[in-house]
C-alpha distance (Angstrom), angle and dihedral (degrees) to the residues before:
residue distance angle dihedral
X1 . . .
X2 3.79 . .
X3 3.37 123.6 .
X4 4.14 118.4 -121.1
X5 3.36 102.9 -106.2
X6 4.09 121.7 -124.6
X7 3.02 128.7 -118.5
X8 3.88 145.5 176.3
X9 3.77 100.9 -112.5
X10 4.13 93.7 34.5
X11 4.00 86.3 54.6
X12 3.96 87.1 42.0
X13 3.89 90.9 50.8
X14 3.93 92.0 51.7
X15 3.37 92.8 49.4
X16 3.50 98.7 52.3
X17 3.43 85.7 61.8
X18 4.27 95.9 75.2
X19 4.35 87.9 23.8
X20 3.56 118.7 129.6
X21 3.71 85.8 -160.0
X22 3.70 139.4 35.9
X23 3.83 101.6 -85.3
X24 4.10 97.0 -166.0
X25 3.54 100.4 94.1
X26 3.68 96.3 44.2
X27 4.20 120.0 103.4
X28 4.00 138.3 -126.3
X29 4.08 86.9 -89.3
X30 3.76 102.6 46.5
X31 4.17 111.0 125.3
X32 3.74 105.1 -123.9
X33 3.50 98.5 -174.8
X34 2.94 117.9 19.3
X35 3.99 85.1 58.4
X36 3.46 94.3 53.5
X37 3.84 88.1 -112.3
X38 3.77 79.5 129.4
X39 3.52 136.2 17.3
X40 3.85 137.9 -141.4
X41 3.82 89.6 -97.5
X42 3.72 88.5 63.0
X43 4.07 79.8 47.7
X44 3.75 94.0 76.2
X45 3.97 94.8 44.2
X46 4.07 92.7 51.7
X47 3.88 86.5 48.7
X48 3.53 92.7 59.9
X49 3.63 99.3 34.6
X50 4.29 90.3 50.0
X51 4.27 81.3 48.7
X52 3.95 94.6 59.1
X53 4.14 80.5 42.6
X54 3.55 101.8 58.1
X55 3.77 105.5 28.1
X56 4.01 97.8 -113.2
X57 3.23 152.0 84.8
X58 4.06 117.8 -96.3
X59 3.74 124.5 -139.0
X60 3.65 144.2 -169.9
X61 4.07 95.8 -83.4
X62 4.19 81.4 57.7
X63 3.90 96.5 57.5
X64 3.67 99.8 79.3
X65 3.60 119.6 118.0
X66 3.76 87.4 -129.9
X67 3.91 81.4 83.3
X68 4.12 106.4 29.2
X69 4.03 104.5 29.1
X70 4.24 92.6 93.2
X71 3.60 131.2 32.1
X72 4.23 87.0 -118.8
X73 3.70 87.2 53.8
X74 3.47 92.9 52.6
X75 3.55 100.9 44.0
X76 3.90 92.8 47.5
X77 3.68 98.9 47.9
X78 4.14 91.1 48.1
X79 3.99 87.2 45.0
X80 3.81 80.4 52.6
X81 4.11 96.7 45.8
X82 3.70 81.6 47.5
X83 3.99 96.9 64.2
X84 3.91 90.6 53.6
């Protein structure tokens, strides 16, 4: 089965969701966490979102913000869980 594929907007849309601000004007490099666009309750949904994304199961080693604090980190490291 083929996973859904990601893409800026769709991972834009789910995290408007949990925002405390409108996230559509923001770019590929904006912190979302560590500015508080987002919080760590929105942490748990975008783990289980990324997981239906990429086909596997996340662990602790993945929840760094080195891979989840900006939309172009997130999109690169799920394009990267998705070639495994």
């Amino acid at each position: 089965m083929a996973l859904p594929t990601l893409t800026k907007e769709s991972l834009i849309e789910q995290l408007e969701v949990h925002a405390r601000d409108d996230l559509g004007d923001i770019d590929e490099d904006t912190e979302l966490f560590s500015s508080g666009l987002i919080d760590s309750f929105a942490m748990v949904e975008l783990l289980v979102f990324l997981e239906r994304h990429t086909g596997t199961k996340l662990g602790p080693e993945d929840i760094d913000l080195d891979n989840l604090d900006t939309i172009g980190r997130i999109l690169k490291f799920v394009d990267s869980r998705k070639r495994r």
